[in-house]
C-alpha positions as CSV (number, residue, x, y, z in Angstrom):
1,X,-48.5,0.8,64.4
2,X,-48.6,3.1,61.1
3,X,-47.4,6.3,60.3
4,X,-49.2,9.3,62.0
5,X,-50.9,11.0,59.6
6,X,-50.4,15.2,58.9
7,X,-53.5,15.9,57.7
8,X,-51.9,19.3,56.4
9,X,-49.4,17.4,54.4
10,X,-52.1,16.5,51.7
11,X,-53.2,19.9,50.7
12,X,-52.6,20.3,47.0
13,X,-51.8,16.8,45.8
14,X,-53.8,15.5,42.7
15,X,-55.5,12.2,43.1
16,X,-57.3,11.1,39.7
17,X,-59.3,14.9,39.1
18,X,-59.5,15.5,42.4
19,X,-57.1,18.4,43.8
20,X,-57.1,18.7,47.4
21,X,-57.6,22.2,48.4
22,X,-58.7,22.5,52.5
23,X,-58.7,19.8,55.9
24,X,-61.8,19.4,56.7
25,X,-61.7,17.1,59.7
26,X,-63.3,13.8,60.8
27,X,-66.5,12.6,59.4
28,X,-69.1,11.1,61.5
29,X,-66.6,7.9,61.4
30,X,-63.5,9.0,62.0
31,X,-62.0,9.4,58.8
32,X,-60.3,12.8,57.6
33,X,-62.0,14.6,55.1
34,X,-61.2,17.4,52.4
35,X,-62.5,20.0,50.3
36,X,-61.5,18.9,47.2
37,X,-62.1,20.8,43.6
38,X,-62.8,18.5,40.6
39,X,-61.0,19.3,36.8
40,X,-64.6,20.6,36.0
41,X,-64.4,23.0,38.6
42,X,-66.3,21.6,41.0
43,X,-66.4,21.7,44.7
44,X,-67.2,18.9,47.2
45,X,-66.0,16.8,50.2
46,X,-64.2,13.8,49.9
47,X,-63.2,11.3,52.8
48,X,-58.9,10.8,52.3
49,X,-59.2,7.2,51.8
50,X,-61.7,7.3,49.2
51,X,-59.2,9.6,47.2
52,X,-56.3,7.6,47.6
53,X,-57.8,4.1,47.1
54,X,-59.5,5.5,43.5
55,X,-62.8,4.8,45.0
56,X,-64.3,8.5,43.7
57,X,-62.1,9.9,40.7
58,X,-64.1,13.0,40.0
59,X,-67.5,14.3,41.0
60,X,-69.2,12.6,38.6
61,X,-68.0,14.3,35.6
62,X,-65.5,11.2,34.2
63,X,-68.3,8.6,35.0
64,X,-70.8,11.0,32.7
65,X,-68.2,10.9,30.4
66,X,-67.3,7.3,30.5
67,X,-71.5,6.4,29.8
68,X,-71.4,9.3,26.8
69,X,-69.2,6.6,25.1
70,X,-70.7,3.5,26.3
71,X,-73.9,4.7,24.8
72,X,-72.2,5.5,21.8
73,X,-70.6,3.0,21.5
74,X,-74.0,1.0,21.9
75,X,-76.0,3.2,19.4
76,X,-73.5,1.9,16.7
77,X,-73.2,-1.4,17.7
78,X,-69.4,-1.1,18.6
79,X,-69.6,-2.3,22.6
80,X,-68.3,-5.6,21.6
81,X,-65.7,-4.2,18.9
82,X,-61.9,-4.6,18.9
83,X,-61.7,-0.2,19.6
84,X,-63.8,-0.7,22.0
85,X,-61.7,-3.1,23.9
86,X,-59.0,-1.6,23.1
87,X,-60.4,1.6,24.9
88,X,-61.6,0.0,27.6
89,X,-58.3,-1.5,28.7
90,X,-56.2,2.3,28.0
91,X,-58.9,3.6,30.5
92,X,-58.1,0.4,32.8
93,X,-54.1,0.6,32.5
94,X,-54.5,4.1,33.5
95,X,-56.8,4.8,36.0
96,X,-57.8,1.8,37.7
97,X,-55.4,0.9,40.6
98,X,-56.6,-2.4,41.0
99,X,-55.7,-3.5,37.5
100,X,-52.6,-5.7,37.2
101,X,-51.1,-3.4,34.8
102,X,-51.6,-0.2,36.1
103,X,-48.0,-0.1,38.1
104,X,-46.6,0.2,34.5
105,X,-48.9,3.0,33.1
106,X,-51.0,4.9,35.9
107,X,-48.8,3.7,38.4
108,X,-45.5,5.5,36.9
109,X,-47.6,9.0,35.3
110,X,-49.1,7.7,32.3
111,X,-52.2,9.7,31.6
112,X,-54.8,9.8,29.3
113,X,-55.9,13.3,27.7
114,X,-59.0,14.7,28.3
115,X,-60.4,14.2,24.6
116,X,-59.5,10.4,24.9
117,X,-62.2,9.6,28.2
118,X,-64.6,9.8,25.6
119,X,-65.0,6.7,23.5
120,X,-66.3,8.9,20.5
121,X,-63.4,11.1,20.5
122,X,-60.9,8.1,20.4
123,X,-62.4,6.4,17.7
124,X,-62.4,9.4,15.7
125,X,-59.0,10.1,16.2
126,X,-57.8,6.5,16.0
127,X,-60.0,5.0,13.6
128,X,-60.5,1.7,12.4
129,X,-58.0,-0.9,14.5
130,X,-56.3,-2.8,11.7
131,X,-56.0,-6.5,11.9
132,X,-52.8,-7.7,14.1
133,X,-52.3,-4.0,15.7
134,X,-52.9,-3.1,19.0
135,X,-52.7,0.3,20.3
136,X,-49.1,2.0,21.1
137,X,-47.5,5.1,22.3
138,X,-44.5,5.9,20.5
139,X,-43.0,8.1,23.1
140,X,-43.2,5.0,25.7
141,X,-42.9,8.0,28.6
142,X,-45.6,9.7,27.0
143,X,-49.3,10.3,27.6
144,X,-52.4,8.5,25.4
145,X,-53.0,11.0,23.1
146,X,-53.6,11.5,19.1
147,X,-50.3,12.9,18.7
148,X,-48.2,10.2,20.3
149,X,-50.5,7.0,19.5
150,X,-50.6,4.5,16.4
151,X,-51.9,1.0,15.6
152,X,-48.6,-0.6,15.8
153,X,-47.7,-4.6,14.7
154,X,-46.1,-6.8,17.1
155,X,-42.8,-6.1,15.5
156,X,-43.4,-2.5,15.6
157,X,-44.0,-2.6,19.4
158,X,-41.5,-5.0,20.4
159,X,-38.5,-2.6,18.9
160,X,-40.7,0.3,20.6
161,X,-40.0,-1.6,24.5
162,X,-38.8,0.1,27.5
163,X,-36.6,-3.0,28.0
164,X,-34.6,-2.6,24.3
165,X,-31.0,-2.6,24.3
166,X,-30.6,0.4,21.8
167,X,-26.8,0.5,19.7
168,X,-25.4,3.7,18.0
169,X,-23.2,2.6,15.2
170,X,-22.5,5.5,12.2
171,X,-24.7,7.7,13.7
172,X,-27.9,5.5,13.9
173,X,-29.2,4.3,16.8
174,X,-31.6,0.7,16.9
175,X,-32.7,-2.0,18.6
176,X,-30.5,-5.2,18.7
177,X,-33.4,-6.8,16.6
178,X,-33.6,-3.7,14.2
179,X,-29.5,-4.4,13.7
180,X,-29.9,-8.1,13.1
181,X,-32.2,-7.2,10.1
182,X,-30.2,-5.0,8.6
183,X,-27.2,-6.6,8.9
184,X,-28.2,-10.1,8.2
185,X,-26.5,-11.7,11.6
186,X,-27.9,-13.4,14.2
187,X,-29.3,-10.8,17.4
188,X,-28.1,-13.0,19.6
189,X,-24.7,-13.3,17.3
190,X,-24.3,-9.3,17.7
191,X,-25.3,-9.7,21.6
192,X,-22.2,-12.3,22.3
193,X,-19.9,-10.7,20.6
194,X,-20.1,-7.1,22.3
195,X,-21.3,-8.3,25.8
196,X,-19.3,-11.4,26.2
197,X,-16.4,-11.5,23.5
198,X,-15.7,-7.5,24.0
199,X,-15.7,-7.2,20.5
200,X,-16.4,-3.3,19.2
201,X,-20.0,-2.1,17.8
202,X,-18.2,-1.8,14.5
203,X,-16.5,-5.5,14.0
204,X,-20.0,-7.3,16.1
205,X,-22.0,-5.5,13.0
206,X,-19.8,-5.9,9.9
207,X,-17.9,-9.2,10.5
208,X,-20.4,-11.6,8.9
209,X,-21.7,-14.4,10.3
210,X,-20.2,-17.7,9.7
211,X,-24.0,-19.1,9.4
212,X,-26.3,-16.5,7.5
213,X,-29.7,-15.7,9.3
214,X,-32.6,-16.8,7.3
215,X,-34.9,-13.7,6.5
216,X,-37.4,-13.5,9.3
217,X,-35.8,-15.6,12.0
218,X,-34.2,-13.5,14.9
């Protein structure tokens, strides 16, 4: 049998732009209800389960938004383009629950700003996605937003992971790949040698490598 629910425990949590603000009690159905106040400032009542599954986001407000850019985006012949897409899926990683990447964006506070919900304004800001880019934070804790977004390469975003093993050595601190290519050796060279030979930051990246690493091979 599940948890009892408090219905008093939800008042003031934020559930896409909805802020719970009042219980209102059991709907025709039997299914708890609040007053809930949109980011527009807007008032109405919302069943609980309809907040927390992502079912209604606002009160209408982000869907108006949402066809502003899909009509622009229309007018100028850019629904099929690579922005577009690229718009499409921020919106998705962010804000659709159902999407198999949201646990890693939505799903751990990653938010889009206002501005950005509207197709026009991203395009403006971001401009023209150059070939073999794709869109990346550089703060990976960070929101979508102008300031903290770039068409990055796949290089770019790989030494830009949340995963990357990062190595301070003189003062400088880079990714085990970013090392390998200044230094010349072998990543997984300079990996052995400090994680499984002991070997000190400063002798794994100045001892050179009996077999030089080709430019542009890891």
């Amino acid at each position: 049998m599940g948890r009892r629910i408090d219905p008093m425990e939800y008042i003031g949590k934020k559930y896409n732009r909805w802020t719970i603000k009042a219980y209102r009690g059991y709907n025709n159905l039997g299914k708890h209800t609040y007053l809930c106040q949109c980011e527009c400032g807007k008032e109405k009542i919302v069943v609980l389960s309809n907040l927390k599954s992502g079912t209604s986001k606002s009160c209408g407000c982000l869907n108006d938004e949402n066809r502003k850019g899909n009509t622009w985006s229309k007018k100028h012949g850019m629904s099929f383009s690579r922005e577009y897409s690229t718009w499409r899926a921020m919106l998705d990683r962010c804000e659709n629950k159902t999407y198999r990447e949201y646990p890693d964006y939505g799903g751990r506070g990653i938010k889009i700003c206002e501005r950005w919900h509207d197709f026009n304004n991203f395009y403006a800001d971001m401009g023209k996605r150059p070939q073999n880019t794709t869109l990346d934070r550089i703060d990976n804790n960070g929101n979508y937003e102008p300031s903290n977004c770039r068409w990055a390469n796949a290089k770019t975003q790989a030494n830009n992971r949340r995963s990357n093993t990062l190595i301070t050595f003189n003062g400088k601190t880079q990714t085990l790949q970013q090392w390998a290519d200044e230094t010349g050796i072998y990543k997984n060279t300079i990996s052995m040698r400090i994680n499984h030979y002991g070997w000190s930051i400063e002798k794994a990246l100045t001892t050179p490598s009996i077999i030089p690493r080709r430019k542009g091979v890891s």
